[in-house]
Backbone as numpy.savetxt, mean C-alpha at the origin, in Angstrom:
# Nx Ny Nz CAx CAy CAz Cx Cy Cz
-72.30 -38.98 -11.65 -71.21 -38.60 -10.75 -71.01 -37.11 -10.80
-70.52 -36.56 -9.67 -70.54 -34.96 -9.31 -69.07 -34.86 -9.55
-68.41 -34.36 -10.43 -67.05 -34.35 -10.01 -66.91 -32.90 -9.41
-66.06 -33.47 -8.04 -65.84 -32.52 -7.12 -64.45 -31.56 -7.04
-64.50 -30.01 -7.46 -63.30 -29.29 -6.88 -62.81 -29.23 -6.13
-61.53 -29.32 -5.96 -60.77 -29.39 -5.05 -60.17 -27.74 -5.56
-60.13 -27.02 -4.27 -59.50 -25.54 -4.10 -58.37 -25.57 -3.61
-57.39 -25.16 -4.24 -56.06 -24.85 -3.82 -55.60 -23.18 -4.03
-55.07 -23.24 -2.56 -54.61 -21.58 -2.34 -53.04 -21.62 -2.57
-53.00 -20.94 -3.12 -51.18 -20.82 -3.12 -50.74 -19.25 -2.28
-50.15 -19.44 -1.76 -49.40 -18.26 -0.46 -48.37 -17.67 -1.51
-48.08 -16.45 -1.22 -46.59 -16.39 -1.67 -45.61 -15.30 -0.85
-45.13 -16.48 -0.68 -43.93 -15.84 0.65 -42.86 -14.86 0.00
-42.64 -13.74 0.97 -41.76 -12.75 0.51 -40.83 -13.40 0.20
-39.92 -13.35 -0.53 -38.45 -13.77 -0.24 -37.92 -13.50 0.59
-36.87 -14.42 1.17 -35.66 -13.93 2.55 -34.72 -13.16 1.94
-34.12 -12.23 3.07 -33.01 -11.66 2.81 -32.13 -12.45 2.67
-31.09 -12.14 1.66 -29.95 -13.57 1.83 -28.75 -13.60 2.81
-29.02 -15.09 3.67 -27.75 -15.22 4.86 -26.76 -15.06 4.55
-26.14 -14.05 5.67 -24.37 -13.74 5.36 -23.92 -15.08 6.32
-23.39 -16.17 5.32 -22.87 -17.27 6.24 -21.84 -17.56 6.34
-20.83 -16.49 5.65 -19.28 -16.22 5.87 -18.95 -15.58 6.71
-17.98 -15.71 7.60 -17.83 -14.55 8.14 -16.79 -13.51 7.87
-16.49 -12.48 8.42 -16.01 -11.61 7.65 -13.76 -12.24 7.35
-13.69 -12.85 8.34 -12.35 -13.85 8.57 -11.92 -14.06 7.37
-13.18 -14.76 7.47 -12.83 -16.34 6.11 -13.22 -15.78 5.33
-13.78 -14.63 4.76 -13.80 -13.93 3.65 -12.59 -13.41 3.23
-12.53 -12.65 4.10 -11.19 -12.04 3.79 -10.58 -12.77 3.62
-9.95 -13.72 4.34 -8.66 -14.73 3.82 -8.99 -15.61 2.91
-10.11 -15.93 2.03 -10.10 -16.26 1.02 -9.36 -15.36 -0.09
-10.12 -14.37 0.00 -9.79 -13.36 -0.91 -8.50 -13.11 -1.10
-7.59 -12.84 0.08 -6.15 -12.80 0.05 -5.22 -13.80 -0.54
-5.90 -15.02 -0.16 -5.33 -16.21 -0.50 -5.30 -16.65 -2.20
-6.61 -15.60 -2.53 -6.70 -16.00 -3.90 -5.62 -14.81 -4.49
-5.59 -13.32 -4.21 -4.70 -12.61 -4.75 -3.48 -13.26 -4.51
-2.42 -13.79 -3.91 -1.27 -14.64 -3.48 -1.08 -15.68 -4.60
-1.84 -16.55 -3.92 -1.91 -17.69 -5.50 -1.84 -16.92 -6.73
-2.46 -15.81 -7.33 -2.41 -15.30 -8.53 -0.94 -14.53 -8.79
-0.58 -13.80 -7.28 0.60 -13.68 -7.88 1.85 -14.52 -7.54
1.66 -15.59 -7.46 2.86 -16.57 -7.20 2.78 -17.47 -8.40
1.61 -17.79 -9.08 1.28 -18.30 -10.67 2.15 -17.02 -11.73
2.23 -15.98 -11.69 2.95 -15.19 -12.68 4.29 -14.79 -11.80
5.18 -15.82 -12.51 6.86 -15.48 -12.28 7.08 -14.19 -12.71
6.66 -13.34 -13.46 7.20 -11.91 -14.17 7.07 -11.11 -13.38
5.60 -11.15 -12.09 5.46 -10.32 -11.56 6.60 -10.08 -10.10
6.96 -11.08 -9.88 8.03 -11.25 -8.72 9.64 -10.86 -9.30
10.31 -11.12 -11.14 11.06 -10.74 -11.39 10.47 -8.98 -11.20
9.69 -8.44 -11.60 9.59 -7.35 -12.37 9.58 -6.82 -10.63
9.38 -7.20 -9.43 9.33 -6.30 -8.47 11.39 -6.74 -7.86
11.85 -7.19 -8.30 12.88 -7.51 -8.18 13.73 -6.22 -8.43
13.35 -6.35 -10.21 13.82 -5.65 -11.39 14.07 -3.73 -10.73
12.58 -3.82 -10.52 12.15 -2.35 -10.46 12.91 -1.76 -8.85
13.25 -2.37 -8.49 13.53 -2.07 -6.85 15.21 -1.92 -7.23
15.59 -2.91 -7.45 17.47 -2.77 -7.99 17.53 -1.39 -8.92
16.49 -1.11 -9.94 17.03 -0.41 -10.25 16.73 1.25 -10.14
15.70 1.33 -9.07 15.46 2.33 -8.38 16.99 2.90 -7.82
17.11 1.81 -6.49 18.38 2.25 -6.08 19.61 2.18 -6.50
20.14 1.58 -7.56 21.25 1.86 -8.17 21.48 2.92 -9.07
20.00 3.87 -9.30 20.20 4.96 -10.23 20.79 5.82 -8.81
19.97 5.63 -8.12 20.09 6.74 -6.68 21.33 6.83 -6.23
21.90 5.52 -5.86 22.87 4.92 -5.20 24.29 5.50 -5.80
24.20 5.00 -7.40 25.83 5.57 -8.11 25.61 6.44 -8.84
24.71 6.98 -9.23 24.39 8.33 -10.10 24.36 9.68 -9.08
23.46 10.07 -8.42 23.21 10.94 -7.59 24.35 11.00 -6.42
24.64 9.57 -5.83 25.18 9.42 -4.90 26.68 10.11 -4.36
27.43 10.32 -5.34 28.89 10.47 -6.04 28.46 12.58 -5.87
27.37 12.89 -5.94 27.18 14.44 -6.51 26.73 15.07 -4.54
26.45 13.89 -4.19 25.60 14.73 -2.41 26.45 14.40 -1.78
27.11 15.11 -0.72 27.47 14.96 0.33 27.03 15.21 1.67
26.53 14.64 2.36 25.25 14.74 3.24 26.52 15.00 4.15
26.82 14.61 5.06 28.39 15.58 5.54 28.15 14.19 6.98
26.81 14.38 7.86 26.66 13.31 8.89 26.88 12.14 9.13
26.49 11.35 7.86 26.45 10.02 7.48 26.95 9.94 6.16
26.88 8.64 5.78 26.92 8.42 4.09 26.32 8.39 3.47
25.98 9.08 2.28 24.73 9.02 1.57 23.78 8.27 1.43
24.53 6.99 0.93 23.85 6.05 1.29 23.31 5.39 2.52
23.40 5.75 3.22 22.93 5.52 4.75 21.71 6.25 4.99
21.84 7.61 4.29 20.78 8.41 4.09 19.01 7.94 3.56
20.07 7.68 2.26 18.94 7.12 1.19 18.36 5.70 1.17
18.70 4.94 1.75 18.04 3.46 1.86 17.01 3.67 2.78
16.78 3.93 3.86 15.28 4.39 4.50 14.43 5.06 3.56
14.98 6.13 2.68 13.71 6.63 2.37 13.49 5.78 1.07
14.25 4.74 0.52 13.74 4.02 -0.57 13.16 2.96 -0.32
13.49 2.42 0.77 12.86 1.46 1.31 11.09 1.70 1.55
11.07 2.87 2.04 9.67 3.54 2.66 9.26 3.85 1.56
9.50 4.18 0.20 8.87 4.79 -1.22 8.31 3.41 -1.69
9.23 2.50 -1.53 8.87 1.07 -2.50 7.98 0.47 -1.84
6.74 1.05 -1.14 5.71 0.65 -0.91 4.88 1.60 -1.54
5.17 2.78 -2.15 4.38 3.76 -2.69 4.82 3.27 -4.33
5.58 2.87 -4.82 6.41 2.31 -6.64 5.42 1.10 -6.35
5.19 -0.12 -5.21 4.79 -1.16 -5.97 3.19 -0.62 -5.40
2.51 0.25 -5.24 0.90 -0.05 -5.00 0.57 0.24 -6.12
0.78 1.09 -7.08 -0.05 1.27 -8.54 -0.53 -0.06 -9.07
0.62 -1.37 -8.53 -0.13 -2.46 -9.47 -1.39 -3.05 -8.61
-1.46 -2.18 -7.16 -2.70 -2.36 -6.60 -4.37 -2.05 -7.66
-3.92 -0.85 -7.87 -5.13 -0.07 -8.72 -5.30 -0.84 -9.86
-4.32 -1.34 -10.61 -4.44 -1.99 -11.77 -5.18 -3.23 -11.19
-4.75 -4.23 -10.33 -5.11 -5.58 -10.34 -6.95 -5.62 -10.01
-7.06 -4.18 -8.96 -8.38 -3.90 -8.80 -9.61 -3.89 -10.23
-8.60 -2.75 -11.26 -9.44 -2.39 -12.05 -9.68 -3.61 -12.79
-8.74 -4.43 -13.22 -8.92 -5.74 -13.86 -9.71 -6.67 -13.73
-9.82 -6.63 -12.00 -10.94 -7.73 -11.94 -12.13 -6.82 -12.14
-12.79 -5.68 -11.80 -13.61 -5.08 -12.34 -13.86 -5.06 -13.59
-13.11 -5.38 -14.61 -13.17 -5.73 -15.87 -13.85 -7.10 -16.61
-12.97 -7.64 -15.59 -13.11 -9.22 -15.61 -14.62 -10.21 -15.02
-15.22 -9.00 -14.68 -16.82 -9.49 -13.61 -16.51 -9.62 -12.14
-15.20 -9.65 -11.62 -14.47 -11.21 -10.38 -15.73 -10.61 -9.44
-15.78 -9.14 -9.71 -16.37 -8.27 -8.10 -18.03 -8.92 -8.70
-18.92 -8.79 -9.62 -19.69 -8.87 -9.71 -20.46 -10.08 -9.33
-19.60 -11.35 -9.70 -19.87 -12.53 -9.10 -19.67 -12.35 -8.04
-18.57 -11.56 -6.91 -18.82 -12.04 -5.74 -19.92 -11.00 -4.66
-20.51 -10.07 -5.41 -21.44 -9.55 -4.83 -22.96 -10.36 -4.81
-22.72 -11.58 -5.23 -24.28 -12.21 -5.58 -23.74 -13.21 -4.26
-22.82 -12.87 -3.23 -22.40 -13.84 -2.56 -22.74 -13.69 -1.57
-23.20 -14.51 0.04 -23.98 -14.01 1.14 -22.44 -13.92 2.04
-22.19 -12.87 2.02 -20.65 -12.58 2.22 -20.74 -10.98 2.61
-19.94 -10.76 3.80 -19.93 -8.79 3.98 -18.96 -8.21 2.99
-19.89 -6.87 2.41 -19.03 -6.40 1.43 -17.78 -5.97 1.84
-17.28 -5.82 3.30 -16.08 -4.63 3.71 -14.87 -6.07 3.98
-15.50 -7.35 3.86 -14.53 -8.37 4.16 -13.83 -8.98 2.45
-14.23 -8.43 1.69 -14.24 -8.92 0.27 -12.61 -7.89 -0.12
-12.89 -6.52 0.07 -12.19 -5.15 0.13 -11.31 -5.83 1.27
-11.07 -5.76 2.59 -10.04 -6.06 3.35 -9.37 -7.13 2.83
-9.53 -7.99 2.45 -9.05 -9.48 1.97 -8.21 -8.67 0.84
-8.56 -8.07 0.11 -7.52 -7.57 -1.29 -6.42 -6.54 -0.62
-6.98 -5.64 0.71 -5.94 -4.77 1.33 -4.69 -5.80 2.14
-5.43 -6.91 2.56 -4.44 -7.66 3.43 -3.38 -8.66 2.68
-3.97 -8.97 1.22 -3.21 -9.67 0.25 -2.10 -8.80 -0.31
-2.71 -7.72 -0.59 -1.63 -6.77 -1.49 -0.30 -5.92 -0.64
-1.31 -6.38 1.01 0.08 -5.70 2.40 0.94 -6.94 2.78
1.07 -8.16 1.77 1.79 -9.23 1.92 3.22 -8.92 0.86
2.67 -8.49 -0.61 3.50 -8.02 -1.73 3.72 -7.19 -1.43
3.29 -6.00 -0.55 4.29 -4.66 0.11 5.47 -5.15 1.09
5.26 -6.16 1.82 6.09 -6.73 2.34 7.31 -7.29 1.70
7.11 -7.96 0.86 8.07 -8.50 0.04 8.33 -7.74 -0.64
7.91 -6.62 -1.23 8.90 -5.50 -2.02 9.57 -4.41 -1.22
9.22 -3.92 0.26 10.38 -3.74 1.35 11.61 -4.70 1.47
11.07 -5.61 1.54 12.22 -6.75 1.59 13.15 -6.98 1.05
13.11 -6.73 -0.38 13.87 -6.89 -1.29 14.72 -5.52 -1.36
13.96 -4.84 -1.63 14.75 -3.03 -1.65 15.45 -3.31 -0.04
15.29 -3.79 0.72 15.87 -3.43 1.96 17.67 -4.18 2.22
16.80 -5.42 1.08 18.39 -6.45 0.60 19.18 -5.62 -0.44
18.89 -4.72 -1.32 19.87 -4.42 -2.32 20.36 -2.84 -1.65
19.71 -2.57 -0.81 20.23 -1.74 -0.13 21.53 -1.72 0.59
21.41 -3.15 1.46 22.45 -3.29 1.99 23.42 -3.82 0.78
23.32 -4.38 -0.14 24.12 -4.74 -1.45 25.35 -3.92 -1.72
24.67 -2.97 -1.52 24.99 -1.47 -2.11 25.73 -0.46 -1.00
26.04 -0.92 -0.22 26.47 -0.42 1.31 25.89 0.05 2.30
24.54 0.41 2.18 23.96 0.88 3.70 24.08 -0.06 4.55
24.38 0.60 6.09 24.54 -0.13 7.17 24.22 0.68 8.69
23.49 -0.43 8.83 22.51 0.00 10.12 23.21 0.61 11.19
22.69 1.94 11.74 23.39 2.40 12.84 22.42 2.22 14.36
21.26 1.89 13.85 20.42 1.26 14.92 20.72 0.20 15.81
19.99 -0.27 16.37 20.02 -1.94 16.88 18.84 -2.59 16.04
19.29 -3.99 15.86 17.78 -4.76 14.88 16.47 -4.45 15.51
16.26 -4.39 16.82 14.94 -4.20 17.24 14.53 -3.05 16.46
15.27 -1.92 16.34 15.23 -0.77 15.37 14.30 -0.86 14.12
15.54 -1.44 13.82 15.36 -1.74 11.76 14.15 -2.65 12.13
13.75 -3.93 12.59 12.74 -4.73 12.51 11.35 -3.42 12.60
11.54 -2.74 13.29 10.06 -1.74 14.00 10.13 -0.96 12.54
11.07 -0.49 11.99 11.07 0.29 10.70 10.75 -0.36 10.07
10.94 -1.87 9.59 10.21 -2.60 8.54 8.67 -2.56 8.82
8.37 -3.03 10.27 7.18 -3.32 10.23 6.63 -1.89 10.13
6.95 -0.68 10.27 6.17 0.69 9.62 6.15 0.73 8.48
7.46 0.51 7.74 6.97 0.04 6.01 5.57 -0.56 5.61
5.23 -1.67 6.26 4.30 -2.47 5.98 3.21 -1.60 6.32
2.99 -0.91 7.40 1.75 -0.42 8.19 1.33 0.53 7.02
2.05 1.91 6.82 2.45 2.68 5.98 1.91 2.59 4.44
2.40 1.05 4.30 1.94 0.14 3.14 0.45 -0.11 3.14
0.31 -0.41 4.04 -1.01 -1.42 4.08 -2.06 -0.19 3.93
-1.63 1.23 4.75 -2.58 2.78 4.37 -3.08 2.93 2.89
-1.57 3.21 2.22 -1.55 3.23 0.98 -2.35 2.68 0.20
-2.27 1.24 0.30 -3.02 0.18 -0.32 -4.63 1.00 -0.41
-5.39 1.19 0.73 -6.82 1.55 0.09 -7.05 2.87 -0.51
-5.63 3.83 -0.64 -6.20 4.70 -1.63 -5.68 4.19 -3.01
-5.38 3.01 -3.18 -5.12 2.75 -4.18 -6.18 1.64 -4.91
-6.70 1.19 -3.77 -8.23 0.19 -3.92 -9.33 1.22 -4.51
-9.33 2.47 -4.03 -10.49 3.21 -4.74 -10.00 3.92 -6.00
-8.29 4.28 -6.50 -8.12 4.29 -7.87 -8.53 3.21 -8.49
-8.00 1.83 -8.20 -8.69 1.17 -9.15 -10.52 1.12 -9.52
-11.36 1.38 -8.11 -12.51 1.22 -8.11 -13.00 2.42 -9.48
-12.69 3.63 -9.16 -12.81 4.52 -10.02 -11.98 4.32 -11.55
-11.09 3.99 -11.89 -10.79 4.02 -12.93 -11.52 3.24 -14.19
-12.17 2.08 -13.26 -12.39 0.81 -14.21 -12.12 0.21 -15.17
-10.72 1.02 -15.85 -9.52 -0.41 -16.71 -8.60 -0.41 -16.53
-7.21 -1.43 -16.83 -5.78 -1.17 -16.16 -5.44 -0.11 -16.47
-5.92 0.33 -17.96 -5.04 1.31 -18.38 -5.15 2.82 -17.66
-6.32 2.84 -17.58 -6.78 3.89 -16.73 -6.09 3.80 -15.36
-6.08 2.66 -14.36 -5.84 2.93 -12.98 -4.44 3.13 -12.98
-3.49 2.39 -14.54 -1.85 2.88 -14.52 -1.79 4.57 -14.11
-2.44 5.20 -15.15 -2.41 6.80 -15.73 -3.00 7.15 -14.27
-3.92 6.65 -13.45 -3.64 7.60 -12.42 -3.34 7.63 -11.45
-2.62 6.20 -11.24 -1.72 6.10 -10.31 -0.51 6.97 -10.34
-0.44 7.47 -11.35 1.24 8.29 -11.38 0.86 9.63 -10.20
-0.22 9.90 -9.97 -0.10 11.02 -8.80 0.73 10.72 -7.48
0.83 9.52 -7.50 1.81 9.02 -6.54 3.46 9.71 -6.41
3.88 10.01 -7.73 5.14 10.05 -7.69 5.74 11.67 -6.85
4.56 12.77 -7.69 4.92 13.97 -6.72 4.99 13.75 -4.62
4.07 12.91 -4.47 4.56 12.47 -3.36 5.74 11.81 -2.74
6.33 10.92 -3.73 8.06 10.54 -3.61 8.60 11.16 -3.57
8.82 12.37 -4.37 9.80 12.90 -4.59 9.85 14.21 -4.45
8.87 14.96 -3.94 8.20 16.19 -3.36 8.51 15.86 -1.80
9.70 15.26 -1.38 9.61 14.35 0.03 11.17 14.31 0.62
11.08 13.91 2.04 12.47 13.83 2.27 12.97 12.32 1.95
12.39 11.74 1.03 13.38 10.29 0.31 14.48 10.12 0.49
14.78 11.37 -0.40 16.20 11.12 -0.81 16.80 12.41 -0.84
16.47 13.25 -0.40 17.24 14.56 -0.36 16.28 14.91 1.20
17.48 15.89 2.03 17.05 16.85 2.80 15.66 18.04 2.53
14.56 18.27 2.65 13.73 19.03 2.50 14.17 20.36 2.87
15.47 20.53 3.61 15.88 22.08 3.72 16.89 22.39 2.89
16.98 21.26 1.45 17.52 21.95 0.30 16.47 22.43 -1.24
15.12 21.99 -1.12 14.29 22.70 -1.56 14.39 23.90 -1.57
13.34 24.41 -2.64 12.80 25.95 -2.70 11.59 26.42 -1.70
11.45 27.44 -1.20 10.43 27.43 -0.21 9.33 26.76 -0.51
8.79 26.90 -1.88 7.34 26.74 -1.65 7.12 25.47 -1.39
8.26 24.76 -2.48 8.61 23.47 -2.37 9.01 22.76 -0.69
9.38 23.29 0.41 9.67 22.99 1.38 8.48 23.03 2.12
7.58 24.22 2.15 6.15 23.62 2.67 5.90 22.22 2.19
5.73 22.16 0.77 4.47 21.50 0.50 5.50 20.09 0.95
6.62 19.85 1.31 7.59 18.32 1.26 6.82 18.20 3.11
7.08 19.28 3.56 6.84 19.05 5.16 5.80 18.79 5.98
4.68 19.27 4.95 3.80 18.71 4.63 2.78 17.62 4.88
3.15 16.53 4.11 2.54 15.97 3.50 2.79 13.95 4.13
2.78 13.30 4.23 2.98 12.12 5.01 4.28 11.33 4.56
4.31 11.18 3.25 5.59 10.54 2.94 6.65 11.11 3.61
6.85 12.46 4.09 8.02 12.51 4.29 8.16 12.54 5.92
6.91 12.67 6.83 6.83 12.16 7.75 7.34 10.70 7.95
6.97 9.65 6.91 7.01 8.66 7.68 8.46 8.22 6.82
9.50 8.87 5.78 10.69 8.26 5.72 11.09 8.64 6.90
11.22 10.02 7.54 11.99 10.40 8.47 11.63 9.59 9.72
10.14 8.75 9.90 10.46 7.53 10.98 11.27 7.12 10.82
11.33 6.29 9.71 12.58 4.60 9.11 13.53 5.10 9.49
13.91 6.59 8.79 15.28 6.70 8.55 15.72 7.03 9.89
14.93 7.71 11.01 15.25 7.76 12.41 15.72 6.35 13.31
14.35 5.42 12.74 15.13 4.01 13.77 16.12 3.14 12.80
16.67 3.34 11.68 17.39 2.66 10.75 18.59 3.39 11.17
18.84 4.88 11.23 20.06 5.72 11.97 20.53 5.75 13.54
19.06 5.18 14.38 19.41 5.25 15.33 19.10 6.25 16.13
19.70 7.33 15.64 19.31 8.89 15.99 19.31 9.28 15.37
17.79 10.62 15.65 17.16 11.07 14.45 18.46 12.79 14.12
18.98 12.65 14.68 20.19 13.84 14.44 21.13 13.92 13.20
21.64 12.52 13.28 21.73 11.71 12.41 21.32 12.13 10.93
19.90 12.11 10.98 19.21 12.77 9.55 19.24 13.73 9.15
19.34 14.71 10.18 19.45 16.58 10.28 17.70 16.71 10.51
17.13 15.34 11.89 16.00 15.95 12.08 16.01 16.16 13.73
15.13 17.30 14.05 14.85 18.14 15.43 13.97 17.07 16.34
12.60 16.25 15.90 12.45 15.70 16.98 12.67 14.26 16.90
12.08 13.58 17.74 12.46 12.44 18.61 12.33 11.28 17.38
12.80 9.85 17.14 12.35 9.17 16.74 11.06 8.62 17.19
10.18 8.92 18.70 9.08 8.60 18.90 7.99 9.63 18.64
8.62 10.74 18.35 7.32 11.69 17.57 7.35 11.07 16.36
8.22 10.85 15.25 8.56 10.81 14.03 7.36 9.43 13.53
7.39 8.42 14.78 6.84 6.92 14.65 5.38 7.34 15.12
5.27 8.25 15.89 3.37 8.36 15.91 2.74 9.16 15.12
3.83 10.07 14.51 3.12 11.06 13.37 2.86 10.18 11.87
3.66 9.12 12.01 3.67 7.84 10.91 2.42 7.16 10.84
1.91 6.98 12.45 0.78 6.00 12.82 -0.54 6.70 12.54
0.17 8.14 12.70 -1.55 8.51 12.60 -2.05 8.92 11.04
-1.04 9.47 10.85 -1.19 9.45 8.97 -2.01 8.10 8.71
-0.81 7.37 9.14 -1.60 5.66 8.41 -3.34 5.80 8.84
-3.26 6.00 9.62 -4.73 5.51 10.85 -5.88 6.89 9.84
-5.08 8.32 9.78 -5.78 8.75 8.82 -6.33 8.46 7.34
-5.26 7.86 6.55 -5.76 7.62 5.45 -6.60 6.18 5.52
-6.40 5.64 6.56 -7.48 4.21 5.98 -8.52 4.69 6.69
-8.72 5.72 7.32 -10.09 6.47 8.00 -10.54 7.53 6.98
-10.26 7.68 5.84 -10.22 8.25 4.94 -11.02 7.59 3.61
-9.98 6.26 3.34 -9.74 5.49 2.59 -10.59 4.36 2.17
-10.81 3.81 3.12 -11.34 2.44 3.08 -13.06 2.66 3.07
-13.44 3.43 3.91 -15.24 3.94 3.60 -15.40 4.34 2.25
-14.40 5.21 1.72 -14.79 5.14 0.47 -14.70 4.04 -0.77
-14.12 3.25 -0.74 -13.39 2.26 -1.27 -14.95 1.16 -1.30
-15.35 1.45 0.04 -16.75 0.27 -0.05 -17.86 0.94 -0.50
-18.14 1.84 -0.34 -19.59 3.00 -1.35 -18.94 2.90 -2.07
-17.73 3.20 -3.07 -17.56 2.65 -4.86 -17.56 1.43 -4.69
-17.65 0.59 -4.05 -17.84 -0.98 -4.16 -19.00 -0.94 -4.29
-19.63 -0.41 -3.51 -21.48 -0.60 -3.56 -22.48 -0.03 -4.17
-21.91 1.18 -5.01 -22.08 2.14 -6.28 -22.66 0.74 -7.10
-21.56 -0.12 -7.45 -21.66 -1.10 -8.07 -22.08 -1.82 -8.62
-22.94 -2.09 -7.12 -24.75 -3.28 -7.39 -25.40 -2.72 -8.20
């Protein structure tokens, strides 16, 4: 007997690129859905944005409050727009942190092995964390009125000022997605989130910017925060005269929009190259 070979060829096929079979939607709203759930599982974090908001404005409110006499309005009438509009800049640091954590934690690394767009992974954490900006306007906007501010607007007003809070918010949020990207531990993205604060308070918040020192009055007039209290505080007053400001409440609301529209044109491209640094 001849025993006969049999020849076998084996091929070897490139590998495929791997299918993106998410789409960018349902990415994102996974993602959001999962930051939400995480913070609705930790009760501390909902006291502690409670906590931190009451007692923002009650230092402002009866400490400071008693020493200014804004002469137009009541002080407090003054100051609840621009605290309202800050407490989206007080609660994003725990943006940077929650970022750096899961960077700690692998979360990003597992989900980059995922056939998923990287810029829907990043939006999903901007659109989750512009839900908790929401609810920490909300709350500062309740102890505000606690505390006596009272609307000289009409609600259509105040509603359009909240929803600039949020917008405003939601800007914020991705320069705070690329502190965390860059920092890579909480402790780190805490420490440099504090650059935030010269922007509060380098601002028309809570004081007039034409009681600054010059140099100090450039750099307040500046700079966006105090653009966009003097929106709120324009449609929360009603009239922007009211504030001791010169133009319109509809300049005040597009110079708001475009800041915003600047920093996430700013913001967010970078936020996904340190995402993609990564791989």
């Amino acid at each position: 007997m001849t025993d006969m070979g049999i020849a076998t060829t084996t091929r070897t096929q490139p590998l495929a690129a791997p299918v993106r079979t998410a789409s960018m939607y349902t990415t994102a709203m996974e993602v959001a859905t999962r930051l939400l759930r995480k913070y609705l599982r930790s009760p501390q974090l909902l006291v502690m944005s409670l906590a931190s908001g009451t007692i923002f404005v009650v230092l402002f409110r009866y400490i400071f409050g008693g020493a200014i006499d804004f002469g137009r309005v009541p002080y407090v009438d003054f100051l609840i727009p621009g605290m309202v509009m800050t407490s989206v800049l007080i609660a994003a640091p725990g943006t940077a942190v929650g970022v750096a954590e899961d960077g700690e934690h692998g979360f990003y690394d597992r989900l980059r092995s995922l056939p998923v767009p990287h810029i829907a992974l990043l939006s999903g954490r901007a659109l989750g964390e512009s839900v908790i900006v929401a609810w920490s306007v909300a709350i500062t906007a309740a102890i505000g009125f606690a505390v006596g501010f009272r609307l000289h607007g009409s609600v259509a007003e105040a509603l359009a000022a909240y929803a600039l809070c949020v917008v405003c918010g939601f800007a914020f949020i991705w320069m705070f997605i690329c502190v965390g990207l860059v920092a890579g531990n909480a402790q780190s993205a805490q420490g440099i989130s504090t650059v935030a604060y010269p922007l509060i308070f380098i601002s028309s918040a809570y004081v007039p910017v034409g009681t600054m020192p010059g140099w100090m009055r450039v750099m307040a007039e500046h700079q966006p925060v105090t653009v966009m209290c003097n929106a709120v505080r324009s449609l929360a007053l009603g009239d922007p005269a009211l504030a001791g400001l010169a133009h319109t409440t509809t300049y005040w609301v597009t110079l708001s929009l475009l800041w915003s529209a600047g920093i996430v044109a700013l913001f967010a491209p970078l936020a996904i190259a340190l995402y993609r640094r990564g791989t």
